[in-house]
PDB file as gemmi writes it, atoms N, CA and C in Angstrom:
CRYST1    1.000    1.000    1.000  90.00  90.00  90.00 P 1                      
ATOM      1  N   UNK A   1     229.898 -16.748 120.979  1.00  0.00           N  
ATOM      2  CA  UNK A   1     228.995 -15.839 120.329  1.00  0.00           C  
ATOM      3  C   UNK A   1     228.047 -15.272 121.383  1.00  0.00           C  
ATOM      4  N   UNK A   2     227.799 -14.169 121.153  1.00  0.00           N  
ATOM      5  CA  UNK A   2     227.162 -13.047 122.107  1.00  0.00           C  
ATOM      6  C   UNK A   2     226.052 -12.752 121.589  1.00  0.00           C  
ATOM      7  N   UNK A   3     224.226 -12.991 121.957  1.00  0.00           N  
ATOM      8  CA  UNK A   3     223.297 -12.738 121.187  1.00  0.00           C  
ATOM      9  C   UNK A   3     222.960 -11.334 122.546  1.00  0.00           C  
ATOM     10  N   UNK A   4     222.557  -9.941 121.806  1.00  0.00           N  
ATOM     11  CA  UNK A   4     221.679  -9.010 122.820  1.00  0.00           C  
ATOM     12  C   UNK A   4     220.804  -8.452 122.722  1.00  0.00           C  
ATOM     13  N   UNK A   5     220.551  -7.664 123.388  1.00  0.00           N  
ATOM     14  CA  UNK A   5     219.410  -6.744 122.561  1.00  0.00           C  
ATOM     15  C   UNK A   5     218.425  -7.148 121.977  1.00  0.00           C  
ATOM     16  N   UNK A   6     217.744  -8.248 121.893  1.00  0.00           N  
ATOM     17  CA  UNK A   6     216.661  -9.371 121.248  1.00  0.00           C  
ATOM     18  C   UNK A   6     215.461  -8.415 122.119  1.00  0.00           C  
ATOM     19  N   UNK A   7     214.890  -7.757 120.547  1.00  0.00           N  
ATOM     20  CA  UNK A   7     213.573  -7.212 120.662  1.00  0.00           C  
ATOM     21  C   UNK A   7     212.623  -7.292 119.416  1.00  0.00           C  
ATOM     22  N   UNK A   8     211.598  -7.382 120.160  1.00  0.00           N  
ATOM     23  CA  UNK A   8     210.581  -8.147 118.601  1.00  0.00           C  
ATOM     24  C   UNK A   8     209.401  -6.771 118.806  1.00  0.00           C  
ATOM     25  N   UNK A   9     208.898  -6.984 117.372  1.00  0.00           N  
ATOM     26  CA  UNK A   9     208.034  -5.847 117.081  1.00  0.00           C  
ATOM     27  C   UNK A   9     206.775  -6.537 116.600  1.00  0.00           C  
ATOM     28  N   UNK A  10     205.682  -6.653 117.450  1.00  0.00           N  
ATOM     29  CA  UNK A  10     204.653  -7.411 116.993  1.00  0.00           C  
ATOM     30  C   UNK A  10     203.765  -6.643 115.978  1.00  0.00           C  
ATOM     31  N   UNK A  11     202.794  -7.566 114.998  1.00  0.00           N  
ATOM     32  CA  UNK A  11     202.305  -7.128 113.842  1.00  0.00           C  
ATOM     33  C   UNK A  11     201.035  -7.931 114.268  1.00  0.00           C  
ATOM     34  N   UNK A  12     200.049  -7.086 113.259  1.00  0.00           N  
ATOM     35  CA  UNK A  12     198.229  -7.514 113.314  1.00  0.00           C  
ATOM     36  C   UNK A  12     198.993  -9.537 112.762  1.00  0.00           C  
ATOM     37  N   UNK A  13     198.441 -10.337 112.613  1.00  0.00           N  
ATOM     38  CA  UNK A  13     198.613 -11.204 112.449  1.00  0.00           C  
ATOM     39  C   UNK A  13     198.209 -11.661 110.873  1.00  0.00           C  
ATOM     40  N   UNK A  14     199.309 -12.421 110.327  1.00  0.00           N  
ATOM     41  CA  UNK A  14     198.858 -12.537 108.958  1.00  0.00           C  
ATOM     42  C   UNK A  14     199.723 -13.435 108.321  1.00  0.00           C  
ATOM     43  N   UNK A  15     198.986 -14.606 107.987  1.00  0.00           N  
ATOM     44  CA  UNK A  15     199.336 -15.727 107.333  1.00  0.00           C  
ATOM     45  C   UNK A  15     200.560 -16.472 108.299  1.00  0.00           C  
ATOM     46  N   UNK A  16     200.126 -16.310 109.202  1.00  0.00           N  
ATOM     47  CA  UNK A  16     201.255 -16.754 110.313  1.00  0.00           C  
ATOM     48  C   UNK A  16     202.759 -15.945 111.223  1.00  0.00           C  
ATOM     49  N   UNK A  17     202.649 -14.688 110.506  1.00  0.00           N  
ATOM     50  CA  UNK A  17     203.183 -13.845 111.048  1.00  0.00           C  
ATOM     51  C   UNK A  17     202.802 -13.126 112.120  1.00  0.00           C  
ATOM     52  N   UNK A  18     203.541 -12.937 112.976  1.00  0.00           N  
ATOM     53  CA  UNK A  18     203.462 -12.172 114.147  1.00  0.00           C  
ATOM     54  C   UNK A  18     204.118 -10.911 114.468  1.00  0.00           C  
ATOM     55  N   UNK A  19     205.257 -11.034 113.951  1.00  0.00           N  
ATOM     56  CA  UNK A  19     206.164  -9.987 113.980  1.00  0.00           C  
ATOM     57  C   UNK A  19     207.660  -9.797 113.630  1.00  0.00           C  
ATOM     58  N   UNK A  20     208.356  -9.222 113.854  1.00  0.00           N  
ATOM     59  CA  UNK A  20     209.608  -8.914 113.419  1.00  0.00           C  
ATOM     60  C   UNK A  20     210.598  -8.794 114.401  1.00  0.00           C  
ATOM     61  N   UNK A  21     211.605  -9.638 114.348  1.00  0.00           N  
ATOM     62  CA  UNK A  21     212.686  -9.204 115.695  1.00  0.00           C  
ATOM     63  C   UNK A  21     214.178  -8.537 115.249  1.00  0.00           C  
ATOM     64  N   UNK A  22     214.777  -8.148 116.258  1.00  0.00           N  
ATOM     65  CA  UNK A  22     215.925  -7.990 115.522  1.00  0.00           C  
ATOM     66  C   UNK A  22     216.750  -8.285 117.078  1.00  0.00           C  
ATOM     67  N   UNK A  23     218.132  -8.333 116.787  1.00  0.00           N  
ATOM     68  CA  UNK A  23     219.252  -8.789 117.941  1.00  0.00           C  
ATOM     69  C   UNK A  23     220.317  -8.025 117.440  1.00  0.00           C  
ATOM     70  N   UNK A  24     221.818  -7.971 118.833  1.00  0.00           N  
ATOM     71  CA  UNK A  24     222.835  -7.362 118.298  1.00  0.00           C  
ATOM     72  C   UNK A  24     224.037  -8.850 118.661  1.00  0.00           C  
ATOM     73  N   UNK A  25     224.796  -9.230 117.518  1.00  0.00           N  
ATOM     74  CA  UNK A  25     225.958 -10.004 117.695  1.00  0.00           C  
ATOM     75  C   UNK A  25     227.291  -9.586 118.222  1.00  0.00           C  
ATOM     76  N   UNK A  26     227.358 -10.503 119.213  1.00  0.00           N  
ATOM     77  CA  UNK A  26     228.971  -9.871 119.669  1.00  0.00           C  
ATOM     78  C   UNK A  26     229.102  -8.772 120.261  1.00  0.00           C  
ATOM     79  N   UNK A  27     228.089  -7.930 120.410  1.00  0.00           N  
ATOM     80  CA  UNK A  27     227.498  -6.265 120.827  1.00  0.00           C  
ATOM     81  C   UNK A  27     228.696  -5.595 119.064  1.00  0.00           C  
ATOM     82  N   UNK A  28     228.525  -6.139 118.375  1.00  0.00           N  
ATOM     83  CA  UNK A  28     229.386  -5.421 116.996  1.00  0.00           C  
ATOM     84  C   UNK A  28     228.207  -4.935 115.469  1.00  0.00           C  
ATOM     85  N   UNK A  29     227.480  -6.477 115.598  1.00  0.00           N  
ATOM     86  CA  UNK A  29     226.597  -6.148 114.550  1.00  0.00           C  
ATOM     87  C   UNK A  29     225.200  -6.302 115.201  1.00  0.00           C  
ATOM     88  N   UNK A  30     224.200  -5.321 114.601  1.00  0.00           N  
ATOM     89  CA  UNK A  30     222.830  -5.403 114.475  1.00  0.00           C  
ATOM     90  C   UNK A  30     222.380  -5.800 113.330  1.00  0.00           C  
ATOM     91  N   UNK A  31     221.072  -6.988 113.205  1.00  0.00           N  
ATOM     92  CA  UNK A  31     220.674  -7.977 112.404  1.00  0.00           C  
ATOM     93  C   UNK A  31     219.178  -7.517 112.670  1.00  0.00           C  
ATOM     94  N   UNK A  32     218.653  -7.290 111.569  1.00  0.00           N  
ATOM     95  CA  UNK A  32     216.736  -6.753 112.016  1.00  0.00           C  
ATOM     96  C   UNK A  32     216.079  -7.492 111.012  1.00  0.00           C  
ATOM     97  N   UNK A  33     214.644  -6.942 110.978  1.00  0.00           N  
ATOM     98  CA  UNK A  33     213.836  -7.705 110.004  1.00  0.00           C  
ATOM     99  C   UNK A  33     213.595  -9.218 109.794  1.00  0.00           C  
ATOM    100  N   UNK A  34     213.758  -9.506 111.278  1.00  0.00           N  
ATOM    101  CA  UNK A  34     213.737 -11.442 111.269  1.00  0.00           C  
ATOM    102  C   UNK A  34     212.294 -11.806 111.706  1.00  0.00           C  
ATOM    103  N   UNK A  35     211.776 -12.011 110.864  1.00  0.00           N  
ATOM    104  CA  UNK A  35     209.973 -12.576 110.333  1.00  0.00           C  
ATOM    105  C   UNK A  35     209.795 -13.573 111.150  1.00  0.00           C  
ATOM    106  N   UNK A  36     208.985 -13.581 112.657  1.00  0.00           N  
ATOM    107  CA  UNK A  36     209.151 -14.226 113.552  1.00  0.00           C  
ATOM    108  C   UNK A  36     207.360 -14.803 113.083  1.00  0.00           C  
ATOM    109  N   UNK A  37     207.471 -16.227 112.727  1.00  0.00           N  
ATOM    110  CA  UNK A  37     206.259 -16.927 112.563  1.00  0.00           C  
ATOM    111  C   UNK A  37     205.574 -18.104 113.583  1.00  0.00           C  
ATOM    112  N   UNK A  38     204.120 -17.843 113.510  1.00  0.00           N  
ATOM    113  CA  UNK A  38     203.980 -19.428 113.961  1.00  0.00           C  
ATOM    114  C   UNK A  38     203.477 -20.748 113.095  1.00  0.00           C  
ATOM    115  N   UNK A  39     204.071 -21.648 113.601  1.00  0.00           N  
ATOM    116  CA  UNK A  39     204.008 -22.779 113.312  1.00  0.00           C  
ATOM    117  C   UNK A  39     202.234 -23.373 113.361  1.00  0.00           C  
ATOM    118  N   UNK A  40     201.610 -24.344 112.726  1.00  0.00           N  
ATOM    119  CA  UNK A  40     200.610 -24.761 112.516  1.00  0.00           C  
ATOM    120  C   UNK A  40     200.538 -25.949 113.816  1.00  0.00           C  
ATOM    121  N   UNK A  41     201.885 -26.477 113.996  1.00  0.00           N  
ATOM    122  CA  UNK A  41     201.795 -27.509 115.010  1.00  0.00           C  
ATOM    123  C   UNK A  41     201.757 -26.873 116.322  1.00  0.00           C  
ATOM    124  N   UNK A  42     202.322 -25.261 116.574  1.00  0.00           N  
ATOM    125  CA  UNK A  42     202.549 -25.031 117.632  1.00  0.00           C  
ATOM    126  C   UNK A  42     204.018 -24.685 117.203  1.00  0.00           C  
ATOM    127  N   UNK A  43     204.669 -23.621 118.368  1.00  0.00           N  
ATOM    128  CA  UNK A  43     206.032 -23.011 117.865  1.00  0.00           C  
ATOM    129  C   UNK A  43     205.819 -22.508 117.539  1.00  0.00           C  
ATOM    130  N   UNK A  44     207.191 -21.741 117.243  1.00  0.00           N  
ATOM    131  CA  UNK A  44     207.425 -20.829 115.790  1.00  0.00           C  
ATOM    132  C   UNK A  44     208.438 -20.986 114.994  1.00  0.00           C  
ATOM    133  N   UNK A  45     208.628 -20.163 113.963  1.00  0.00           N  
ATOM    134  CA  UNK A  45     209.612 -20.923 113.040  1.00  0.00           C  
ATOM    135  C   UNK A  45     210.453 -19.490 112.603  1.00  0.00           C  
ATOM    136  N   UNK A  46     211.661 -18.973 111.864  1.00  0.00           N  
ATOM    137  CA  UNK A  46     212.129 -17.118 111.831  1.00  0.00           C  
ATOM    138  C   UNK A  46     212.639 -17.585 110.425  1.00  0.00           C  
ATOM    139  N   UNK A  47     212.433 -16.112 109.873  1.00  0.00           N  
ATOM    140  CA  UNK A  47     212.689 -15.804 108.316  1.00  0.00           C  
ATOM    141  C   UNK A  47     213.448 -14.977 108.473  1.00  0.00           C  
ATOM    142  N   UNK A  48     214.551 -14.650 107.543  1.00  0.00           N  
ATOM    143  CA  UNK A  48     215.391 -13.771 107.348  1.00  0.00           C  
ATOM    144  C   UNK A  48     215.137 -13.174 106.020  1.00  0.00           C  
ATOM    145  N   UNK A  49     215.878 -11.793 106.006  1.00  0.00           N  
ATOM    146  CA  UNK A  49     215.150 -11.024 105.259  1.00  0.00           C  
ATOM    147  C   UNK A  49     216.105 -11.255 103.464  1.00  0.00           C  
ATOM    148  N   UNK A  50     215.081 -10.890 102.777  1.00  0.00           N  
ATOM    149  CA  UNK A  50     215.518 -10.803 101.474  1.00  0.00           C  
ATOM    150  C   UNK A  50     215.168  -9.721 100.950  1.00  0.00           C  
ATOM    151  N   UNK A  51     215.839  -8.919  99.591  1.00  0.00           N  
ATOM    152  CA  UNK A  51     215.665  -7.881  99.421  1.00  0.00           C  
ATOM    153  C   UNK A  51     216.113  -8.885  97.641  1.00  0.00           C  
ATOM    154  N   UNK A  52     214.484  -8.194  96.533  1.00  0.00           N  
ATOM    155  CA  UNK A  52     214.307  -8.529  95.526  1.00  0.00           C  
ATOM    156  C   UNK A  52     215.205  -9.767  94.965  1.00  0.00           C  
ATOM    157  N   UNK A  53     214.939 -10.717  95.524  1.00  0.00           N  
ATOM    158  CA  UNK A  53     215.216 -12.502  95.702  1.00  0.00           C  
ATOM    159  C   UNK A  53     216.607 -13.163  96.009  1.00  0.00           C  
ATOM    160  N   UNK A  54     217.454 -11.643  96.820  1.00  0.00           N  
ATOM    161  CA  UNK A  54     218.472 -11.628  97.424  1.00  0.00           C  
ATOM    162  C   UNK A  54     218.638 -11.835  98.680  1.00  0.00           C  
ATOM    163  N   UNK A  55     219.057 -13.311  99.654  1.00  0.00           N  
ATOM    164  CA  UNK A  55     219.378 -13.032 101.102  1.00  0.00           C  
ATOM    165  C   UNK A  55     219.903 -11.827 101.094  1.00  0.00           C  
ATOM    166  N   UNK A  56     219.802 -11.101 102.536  1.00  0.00           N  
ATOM    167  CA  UNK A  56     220.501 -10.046 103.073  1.00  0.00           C  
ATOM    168  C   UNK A  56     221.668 -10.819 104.230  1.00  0.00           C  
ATOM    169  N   UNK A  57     220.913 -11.367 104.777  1.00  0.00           N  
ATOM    170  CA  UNK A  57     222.066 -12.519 105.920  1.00  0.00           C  
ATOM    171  C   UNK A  57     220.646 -13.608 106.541  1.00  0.00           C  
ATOM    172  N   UNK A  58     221.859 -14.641 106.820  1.00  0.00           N  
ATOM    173  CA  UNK A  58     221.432 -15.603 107.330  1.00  0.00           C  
ATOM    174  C   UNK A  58     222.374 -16.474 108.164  1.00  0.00           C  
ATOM    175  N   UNK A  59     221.764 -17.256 108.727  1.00  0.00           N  
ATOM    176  CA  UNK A  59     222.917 -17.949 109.476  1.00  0.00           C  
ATOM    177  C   UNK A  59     223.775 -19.182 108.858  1.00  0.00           C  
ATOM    178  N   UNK A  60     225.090 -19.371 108.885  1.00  0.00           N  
ATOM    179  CA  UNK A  60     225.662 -20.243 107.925  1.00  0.00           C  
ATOM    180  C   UNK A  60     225.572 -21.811 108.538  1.00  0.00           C  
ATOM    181  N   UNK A  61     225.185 -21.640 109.510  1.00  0.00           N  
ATOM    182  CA  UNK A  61     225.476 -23.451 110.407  1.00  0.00           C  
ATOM    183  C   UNK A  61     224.560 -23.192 111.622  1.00  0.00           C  
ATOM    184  N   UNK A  62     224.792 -24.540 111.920  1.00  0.00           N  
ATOM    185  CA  UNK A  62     223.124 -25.084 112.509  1.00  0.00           C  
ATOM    186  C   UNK A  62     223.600 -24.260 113.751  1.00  0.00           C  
ATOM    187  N   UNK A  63     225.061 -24.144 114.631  1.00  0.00           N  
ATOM    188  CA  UNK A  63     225.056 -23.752 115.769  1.00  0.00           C  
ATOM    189  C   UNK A  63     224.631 -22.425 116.188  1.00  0.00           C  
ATOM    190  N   UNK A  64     224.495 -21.696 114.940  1.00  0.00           N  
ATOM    191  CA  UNK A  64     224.882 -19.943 114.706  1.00  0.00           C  
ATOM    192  C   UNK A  64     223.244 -19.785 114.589  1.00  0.00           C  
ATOM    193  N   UNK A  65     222.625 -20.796 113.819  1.00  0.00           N  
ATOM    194  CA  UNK A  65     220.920 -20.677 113.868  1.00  0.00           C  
ATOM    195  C   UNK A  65     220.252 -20.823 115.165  1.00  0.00           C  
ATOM    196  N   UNK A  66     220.760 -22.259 115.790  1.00  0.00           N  
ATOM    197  CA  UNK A  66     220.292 -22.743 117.120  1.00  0.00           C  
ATOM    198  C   UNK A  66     220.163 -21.254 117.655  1.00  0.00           C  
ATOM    199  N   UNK A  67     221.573 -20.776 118.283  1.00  0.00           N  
ATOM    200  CA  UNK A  67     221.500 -19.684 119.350  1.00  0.00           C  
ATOM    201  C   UNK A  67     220.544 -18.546 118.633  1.00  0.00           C  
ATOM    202  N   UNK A  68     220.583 -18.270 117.727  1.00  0.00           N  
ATOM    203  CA  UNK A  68     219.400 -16.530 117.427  1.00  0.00           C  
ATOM    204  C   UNK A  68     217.895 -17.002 117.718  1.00  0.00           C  
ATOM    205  N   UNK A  69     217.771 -18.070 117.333  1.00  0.00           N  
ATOM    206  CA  UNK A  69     216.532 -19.121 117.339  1.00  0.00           C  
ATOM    207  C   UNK A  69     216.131 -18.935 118.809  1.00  0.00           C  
ATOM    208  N   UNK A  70     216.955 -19.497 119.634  1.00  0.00           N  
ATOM    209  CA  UNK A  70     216.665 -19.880 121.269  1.00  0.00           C  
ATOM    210  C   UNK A  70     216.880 -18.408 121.768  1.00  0.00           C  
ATOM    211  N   UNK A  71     217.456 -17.320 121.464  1.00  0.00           N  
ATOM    212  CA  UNK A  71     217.572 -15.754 121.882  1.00  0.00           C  
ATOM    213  C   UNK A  71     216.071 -15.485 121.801  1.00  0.00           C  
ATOM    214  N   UNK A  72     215.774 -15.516 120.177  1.00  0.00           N  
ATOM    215  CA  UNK A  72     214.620 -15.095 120.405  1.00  0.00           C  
ATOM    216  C   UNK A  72     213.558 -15.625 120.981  1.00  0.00           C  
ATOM    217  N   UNK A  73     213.360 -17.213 120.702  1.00  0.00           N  
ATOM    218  CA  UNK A  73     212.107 -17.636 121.460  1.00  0.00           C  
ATOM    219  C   UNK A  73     212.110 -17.301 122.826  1.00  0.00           C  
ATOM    220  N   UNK A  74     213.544 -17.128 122.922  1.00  0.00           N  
ATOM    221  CA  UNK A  74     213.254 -17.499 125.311  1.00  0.00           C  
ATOM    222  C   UNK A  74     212.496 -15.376 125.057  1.00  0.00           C  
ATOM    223  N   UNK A  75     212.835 -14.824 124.523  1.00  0.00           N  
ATOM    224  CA  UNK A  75     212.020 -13.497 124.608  1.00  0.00           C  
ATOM    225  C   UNK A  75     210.665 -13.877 124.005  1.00  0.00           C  
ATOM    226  N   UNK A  76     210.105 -14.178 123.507  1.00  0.00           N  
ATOM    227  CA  UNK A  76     209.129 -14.666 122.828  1.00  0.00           C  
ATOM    228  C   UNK A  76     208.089 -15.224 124.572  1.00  0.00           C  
ATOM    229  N   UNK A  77     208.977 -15.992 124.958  1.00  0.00           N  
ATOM    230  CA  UNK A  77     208.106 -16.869 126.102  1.00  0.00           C  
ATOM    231  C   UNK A  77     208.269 -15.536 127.063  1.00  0.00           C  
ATOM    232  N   UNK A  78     209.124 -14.658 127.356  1.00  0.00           N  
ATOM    233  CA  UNK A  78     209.008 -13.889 128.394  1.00  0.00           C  
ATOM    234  C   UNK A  78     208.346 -12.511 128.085  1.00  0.00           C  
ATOM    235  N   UNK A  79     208.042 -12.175 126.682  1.00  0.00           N  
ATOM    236  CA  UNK A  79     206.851 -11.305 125.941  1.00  0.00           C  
ATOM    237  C   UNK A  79     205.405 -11.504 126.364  1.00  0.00           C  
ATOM    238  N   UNK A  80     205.283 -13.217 126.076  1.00  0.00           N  
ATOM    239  CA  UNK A  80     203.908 -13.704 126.039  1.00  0.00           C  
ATOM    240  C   UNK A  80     203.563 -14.272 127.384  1.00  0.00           C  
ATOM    241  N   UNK A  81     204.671 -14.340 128.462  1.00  0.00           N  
ATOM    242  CA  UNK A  81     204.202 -13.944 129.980  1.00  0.00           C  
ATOM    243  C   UNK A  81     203.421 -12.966 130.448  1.00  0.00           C  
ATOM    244  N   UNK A  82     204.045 -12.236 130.188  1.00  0.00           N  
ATOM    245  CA  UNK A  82     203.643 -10.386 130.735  1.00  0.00           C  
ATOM    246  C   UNK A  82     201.985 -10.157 129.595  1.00  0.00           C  
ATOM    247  N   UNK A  83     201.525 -11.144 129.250  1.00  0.00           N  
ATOM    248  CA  UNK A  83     200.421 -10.538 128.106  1.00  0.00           C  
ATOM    249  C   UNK A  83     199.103 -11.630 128.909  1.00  0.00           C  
TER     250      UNK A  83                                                      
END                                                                             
């Protein structure tokens, strides 16, 4: 699996939100609207989007979560370098 294009769109801050990322799989599909939060302990934690109490997509298994997870944070740490 091929994660690219991992770009996040930061937001005023609110209720633990920060912003929104999106990535391209495989370079085939683009996946957006992933509700990039922080955590109370530290971290962050990603939401996927729903549309009127419908997933839109999500990841089906832990390996397919791990990698979008670690795509985005390692951009996340190399965002909040440059700041």
């Amino acid at each position: 699996m091929t994660i690219s294009e991992v770009k996040i769109q930061f937001v005023r801050p609110n209720d633990g939100l920060i912003g929104f990322a999106s990535i391209v799989l495989n370079n085939s599909l683009y996946l957006g609207s992933i509700g990039v939060y922080t955590k109370l302990s530290g971290g962050y934690r990603l939401t996927f989007p729903k549309k009127e109490g419908f997933d839109v997509f999500y990841p089906i298994n832990r390996k397919t979560s791990h990698a979008i997870e670690q795509a985005i944070y390692d951009k996340l740490k190399k965002v909040r370098q440059t700041i």
